[in-house]
FINUBA-447935 format. One record per residue (C-alpha): chain; x, y, z. Coordinates in Angstrom, 2 decimals. Example, Ala and Ser with C-alpha at 12.3 -4.5 7.8 and 13.67 -1.06 7.14 Angstrom:
   unit         u         v         w
      A     12.30     -4.50      7.80
      A     13.67     -1.06      7.14
// end
This chain:
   unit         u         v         w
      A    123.50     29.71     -0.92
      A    123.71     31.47      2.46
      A    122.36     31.18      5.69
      A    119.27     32.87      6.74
      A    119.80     34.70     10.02
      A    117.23     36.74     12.27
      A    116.90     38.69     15.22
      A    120.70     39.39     15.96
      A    122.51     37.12     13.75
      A    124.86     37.63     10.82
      A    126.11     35.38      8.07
      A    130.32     35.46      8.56
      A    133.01     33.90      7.64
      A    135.40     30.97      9.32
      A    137.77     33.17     10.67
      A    135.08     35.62     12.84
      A    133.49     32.03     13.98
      A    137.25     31.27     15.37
      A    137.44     34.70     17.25
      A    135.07     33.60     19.53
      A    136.00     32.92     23.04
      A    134.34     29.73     24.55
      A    132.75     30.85     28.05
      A    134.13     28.71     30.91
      A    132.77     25.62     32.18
      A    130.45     25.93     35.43
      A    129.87     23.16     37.66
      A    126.60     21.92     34.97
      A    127.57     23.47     31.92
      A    130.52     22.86     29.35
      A    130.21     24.90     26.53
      A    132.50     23.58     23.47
      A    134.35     26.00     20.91
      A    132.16     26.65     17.76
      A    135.09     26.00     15.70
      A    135.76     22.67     17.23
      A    132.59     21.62     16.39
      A    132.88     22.46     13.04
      A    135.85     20.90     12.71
      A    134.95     17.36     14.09
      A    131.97     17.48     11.49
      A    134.38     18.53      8.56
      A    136.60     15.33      9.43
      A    133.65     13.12     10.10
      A    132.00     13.48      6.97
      A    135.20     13.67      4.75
      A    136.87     10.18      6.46
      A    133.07      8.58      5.64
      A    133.44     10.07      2.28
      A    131.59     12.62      1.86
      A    132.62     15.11     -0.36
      A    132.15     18.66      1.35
      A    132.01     21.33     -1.75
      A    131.31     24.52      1.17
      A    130.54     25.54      4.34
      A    128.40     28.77      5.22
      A    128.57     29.88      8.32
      A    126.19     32.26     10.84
      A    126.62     33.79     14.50
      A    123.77     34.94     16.88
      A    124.46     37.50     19.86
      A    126.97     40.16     20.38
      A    129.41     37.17     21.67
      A    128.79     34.95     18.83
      A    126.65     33.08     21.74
      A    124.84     30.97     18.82
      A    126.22     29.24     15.85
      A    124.24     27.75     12.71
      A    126.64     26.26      9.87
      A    125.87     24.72      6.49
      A    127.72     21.88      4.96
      A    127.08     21.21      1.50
      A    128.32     18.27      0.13
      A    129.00     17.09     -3.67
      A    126.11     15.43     -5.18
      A    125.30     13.75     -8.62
      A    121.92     15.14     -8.74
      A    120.74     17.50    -10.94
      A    118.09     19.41     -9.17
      A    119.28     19.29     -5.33
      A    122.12     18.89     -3.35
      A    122.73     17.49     -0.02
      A    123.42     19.64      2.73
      A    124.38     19.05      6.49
      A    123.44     21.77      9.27
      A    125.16     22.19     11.99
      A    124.64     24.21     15.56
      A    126.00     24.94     17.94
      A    125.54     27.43     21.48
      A    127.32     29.04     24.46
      A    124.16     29.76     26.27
      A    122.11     26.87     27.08
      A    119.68     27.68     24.20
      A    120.00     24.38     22.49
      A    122.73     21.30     22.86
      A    125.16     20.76     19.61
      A    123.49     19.36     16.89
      A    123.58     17.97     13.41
      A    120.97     17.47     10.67
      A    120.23     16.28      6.96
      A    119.03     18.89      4.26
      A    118.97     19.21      0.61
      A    119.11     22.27     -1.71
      A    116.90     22.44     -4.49
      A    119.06     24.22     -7.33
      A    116.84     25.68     -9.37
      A    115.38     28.38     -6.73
      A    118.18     27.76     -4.17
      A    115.86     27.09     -1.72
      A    116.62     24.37      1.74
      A    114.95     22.26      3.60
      A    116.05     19.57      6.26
      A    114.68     15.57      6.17
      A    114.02     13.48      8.69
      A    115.21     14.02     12.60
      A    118.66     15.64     13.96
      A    120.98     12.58     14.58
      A    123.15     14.50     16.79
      A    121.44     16.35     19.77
      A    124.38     16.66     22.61
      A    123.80     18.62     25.34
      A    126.64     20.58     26.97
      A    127.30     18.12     30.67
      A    130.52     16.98     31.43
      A    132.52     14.98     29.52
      A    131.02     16.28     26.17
      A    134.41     17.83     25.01
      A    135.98     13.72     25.70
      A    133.00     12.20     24.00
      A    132.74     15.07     21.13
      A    134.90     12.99     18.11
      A    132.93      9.51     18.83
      A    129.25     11.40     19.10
      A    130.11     13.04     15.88
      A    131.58      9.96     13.73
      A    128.90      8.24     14.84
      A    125.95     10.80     13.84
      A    127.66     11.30     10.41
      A    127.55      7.24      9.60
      A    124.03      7.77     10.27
      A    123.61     10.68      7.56
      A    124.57      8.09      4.82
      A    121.72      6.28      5.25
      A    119.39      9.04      5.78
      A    120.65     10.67      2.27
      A    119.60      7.81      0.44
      A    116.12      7.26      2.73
      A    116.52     11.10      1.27
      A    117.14     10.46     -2.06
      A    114.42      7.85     -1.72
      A    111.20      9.98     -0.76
      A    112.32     12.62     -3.16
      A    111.85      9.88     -6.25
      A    108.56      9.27     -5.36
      A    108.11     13.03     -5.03
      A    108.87     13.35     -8.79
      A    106.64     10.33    -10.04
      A    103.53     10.66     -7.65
      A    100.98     12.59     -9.67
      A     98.74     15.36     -7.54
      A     95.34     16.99     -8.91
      A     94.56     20.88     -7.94
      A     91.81     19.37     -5.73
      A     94.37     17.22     -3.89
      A     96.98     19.77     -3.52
      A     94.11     22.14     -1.98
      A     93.71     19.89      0.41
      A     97.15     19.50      1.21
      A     96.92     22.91      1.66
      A     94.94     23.32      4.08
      A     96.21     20.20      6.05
      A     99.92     22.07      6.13
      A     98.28     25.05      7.84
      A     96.73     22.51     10.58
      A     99.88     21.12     10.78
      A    101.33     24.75     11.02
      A    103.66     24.12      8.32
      A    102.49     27.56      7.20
      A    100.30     30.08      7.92
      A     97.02     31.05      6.51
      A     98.63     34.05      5.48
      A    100.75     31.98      3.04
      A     98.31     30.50      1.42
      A     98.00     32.90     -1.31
      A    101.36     32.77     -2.35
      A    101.42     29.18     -2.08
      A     99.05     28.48     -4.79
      A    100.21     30.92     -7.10
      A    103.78     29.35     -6.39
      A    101.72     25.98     -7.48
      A     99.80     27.30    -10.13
      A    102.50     29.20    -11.82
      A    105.36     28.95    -10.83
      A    108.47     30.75    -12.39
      A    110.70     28.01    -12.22
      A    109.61     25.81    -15.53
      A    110.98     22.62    -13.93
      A    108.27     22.54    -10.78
      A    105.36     22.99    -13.20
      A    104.98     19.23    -13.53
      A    101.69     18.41    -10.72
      A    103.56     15.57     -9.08
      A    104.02     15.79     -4.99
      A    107.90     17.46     -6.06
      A    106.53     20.29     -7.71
      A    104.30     21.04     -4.48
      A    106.91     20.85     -2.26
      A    109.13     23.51     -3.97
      A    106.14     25.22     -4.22
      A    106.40     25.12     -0.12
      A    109.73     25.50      0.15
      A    109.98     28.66     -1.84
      A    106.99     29.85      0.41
      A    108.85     29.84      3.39
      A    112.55     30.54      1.83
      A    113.88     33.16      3.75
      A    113.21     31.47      7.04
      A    116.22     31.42      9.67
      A    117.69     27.62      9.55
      A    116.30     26.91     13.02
      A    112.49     27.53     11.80
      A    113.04     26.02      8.37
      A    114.25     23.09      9.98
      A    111.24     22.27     11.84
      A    109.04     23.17      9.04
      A    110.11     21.35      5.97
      A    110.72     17.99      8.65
      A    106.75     18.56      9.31
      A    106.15     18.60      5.66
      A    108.39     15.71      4.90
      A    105.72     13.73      7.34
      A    102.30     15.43      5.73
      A    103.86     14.62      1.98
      A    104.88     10.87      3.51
      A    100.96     10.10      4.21
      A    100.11     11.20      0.56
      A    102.82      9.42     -0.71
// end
């Protein structure tokens, strides 16, 4: 599993993410270090016992301006695996952050559940408060893997009919979940797909259906995406 990245960005390794320099603070703006970052969610999640199996990590910008990280943690499932993602930026794009994910095995395909429980903006006194925000953001991830775990049960037992998965369909494109232009590929992923495990026509096997759609989306897009289809597949389910 890697990260997807677009329009500038690069997957890389730890060491490039630690090469780069943290601008200087301005009187409104106090960028943190990527790698600090990083590390205070690395702690976090081992000291609330999580075990972290790999991290994959991406830059944006010929500074390394942009960072998007995965964490992927050990899991006793046999069809998906918990991941964390992580972001972080030097340029006021978007405040340090940290979500919930899972990746399906079978067609190593992601997608993130529920809402980011860290969204810290870069004002003073976010290096101070950095540790606490964090500890506290990765508590909450326990119980949003298991509200995860959860939905994803009643994914594999709730039974959908061709004519209800058209109009879910249709409904994600509304929802703009995906575009028209997917549709095609979308039903053929339902219909037949190549991975023998998601031909069961329960709410699970549509949503790898979507999720291999839109696999090879950056993790900022994806992000959105698969949160907006975790609320469409909540109403059916």
């Amino acid at each position: 599993m890697g990260l997807i990245m677009h329009s500038g960005g690069k997957t890389v390794g730890i060491d490039d993410v630690c090469l780069v320099e943290t601008p200087h603070p301005t009187a409104t703006h106090f960028p943190i270090s990527h790698r600090r970052v990083i590390k205070n969610v690395d702690l976090q999640l081992k000291a609330t016992g999580f075990d972290v199996t790999g991290w994959h990590h991406g830059l944006w910008g010929d500074k390394g301006e942009r960072y998007f990280g995965l964490a992927e943690l050990a899991s006793q499932e046999s069809d998906y695996r918990t991941v964390v993602g992580v972001r972080n930026s030097h340029d006021k794009r978007f405040a340090a952050q940290i979500s919930l994910g899972n990746k399906v095995l079978v067609c190593d395909n992601l997608s993130f559940f529920g809402d980011v429980v860290l969204s810290r903006k870069h004002t003073r006194f976010v290096s101070r408060d950095l540790a606490g925000l964090v500890g506290r953001a990765v508590k909450q991830l326990a119980a949003l893997d298991e509200a995860q775990q959860t939905q994803i049960e009643r994914y594999k037992v709730l039974a959908l009919d061709n004519p209800e998965f058209h109009d879910l369909a249709i409904r994600s494109v509304d929802h703009k979940i995906i575009s028209a232009s997917k549709l095609p590929k979308l039903l053929n992923e339902w219909r037949s797909s190549e991975h023998e495990e998601f031909h069961a026509r329960t709410a699970w096997s549509a949503f790898n259906a979507y999720t291999e759609v839109m696999k090879g989306s950056s993790q900022e897009t994806l992000s959105v995406r698969t949160q907006k289809l975790h609320n469409l597949l909540y109403e059916v389910a």
